[in-house]
N, C-alpha and C positions, 0 to 999 in steps of 0.2 A: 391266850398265847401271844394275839400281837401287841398288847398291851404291854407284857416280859418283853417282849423282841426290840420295839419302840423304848423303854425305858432302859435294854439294854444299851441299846446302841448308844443315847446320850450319856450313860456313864464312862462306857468304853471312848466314846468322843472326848471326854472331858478330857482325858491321859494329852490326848493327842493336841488337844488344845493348849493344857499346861506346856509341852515341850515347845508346840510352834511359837506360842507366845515371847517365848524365851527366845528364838531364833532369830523372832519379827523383831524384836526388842535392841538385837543387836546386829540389825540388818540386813538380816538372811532373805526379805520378801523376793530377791531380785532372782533369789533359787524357787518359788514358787513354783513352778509345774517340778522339777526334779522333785521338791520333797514332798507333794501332793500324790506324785504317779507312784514313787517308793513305798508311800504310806497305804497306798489304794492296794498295790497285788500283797503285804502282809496281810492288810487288814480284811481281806475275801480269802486267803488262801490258808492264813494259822487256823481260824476257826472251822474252817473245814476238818484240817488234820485233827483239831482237838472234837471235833464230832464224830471223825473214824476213831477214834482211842476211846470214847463213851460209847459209843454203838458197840463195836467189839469188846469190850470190856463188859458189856451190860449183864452181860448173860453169868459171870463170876462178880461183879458187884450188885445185883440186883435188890439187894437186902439192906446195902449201905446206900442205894443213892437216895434215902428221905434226907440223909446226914451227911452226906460225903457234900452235893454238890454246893448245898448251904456255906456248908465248912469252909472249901474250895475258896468260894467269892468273899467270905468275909477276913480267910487268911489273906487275900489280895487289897481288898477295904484295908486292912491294918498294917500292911507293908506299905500301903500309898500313904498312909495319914503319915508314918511314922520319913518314910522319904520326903514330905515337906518341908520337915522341919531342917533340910540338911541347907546348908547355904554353899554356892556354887561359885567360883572363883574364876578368873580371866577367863570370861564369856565368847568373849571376840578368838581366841585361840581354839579355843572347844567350837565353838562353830564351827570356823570354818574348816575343820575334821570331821566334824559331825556332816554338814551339807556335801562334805564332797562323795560321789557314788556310792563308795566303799563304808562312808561313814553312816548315810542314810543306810545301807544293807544293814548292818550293824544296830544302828538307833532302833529302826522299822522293827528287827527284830527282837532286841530286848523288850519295844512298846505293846508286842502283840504276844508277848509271853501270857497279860492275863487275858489274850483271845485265847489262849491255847486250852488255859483253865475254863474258861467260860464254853469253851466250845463240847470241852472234855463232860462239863458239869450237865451241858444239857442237853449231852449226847446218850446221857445217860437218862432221860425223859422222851427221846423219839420227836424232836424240834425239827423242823424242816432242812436242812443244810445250807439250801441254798438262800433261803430266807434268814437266815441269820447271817449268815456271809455276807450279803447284801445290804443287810440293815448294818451291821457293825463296820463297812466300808462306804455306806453313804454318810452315816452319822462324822466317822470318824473324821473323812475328808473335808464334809461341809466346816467340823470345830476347828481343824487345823486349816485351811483356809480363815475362818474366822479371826484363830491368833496369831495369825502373820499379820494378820491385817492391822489387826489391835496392839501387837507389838510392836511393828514397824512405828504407829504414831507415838511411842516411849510411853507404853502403859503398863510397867515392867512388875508395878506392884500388883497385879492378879495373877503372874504364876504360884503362889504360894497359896491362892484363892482357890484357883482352880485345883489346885492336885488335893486340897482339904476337902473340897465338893465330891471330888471323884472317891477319895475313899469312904465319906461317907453314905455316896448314892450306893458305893457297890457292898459298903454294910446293909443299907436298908436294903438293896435287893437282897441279900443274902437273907436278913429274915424276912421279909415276904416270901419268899421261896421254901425257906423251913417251916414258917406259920401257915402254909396252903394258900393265904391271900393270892398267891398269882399264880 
């Protein structure tokens, strides 16, 4: 289980990484603690919720979750491959909407949509809560610090690296999870 929890966390990180990078890229590092703190209470507090919505649901899903939660993370795998490919336009305006409070609330929130599914998917398996919480807010925070960092020095061409990684890691987790491997 910590092994899922660990390989979760780095996929869920990647998301977070693809968007800081973007932000570092176009100058945003100097918002660093704002979009680090914004990104730390989604990133501990969706996966929660989506472990209360698995947990309580377990007991009427209990027959789909060999197939629901696989499903879950590999529909999210092919919605992130498939948002790669989209190209993004006047960056510096999106920013600095995106960094401001409201915008982070906003961002933080659509970013941890698939903690909600992931929380959901492995709430349906009896996963610790707060150990996934944890992990999916340590990981996340450490990757987006990372791509502020990496952004900020104009290294603009791995967000489209990164957000391909991420839907790939959370295919393979998807079938490791439906193959029993993890």
């Amino acid at each position: 289980m910590w092994i899922q929890l660990v390989i979760l966390g780095v996929v869920i990180g990647f998301n977070n990484f693809a968007t800081a990078l973007a932000l570092g890229a176009i100058g945003q590092q100097k918002r660093l603690w704002r979009i680090l703190s914004v990104f730390a209470v989604f990133e501990f507090g969706v996966p929660l919720i989506g472990l209360w919505l698995g947990q309580n649901a377990s007991g009427v899903l209990v027959n789909a979750s060999s197939w629901l939660g696989p499903l879950l993370l590999a529909t999210l795998g092919i919605l992130t491959l498939v948002e790669s490919t989209r190209n993004t336009h006047d960056q510096e305006k999106l920013a600095a909407k995106v960094t401001s409070w409201r915008g982070l609330v906003f961002l933080s929130a659509a970013l941890s949509l698939d903690n909600l599914v992931v929380g959901f998917s492995l709430g349906l398996r009896g996963v610790p809560p707060l150990a996934l919480a944890t992990t999916i807010m340590i990981c996340s925070v450490v990757f987006a610090w990372i791509g502020l960092e990496l952004g900020g020095r104009g290294r603009r061409n791995y967000e489209t690296a990164a957000e391909v990684m991420s839907g790939l890691l959370l295919l393979a987790l998807a079938w490791a999870d439906w193959s029993g491997v993890l």
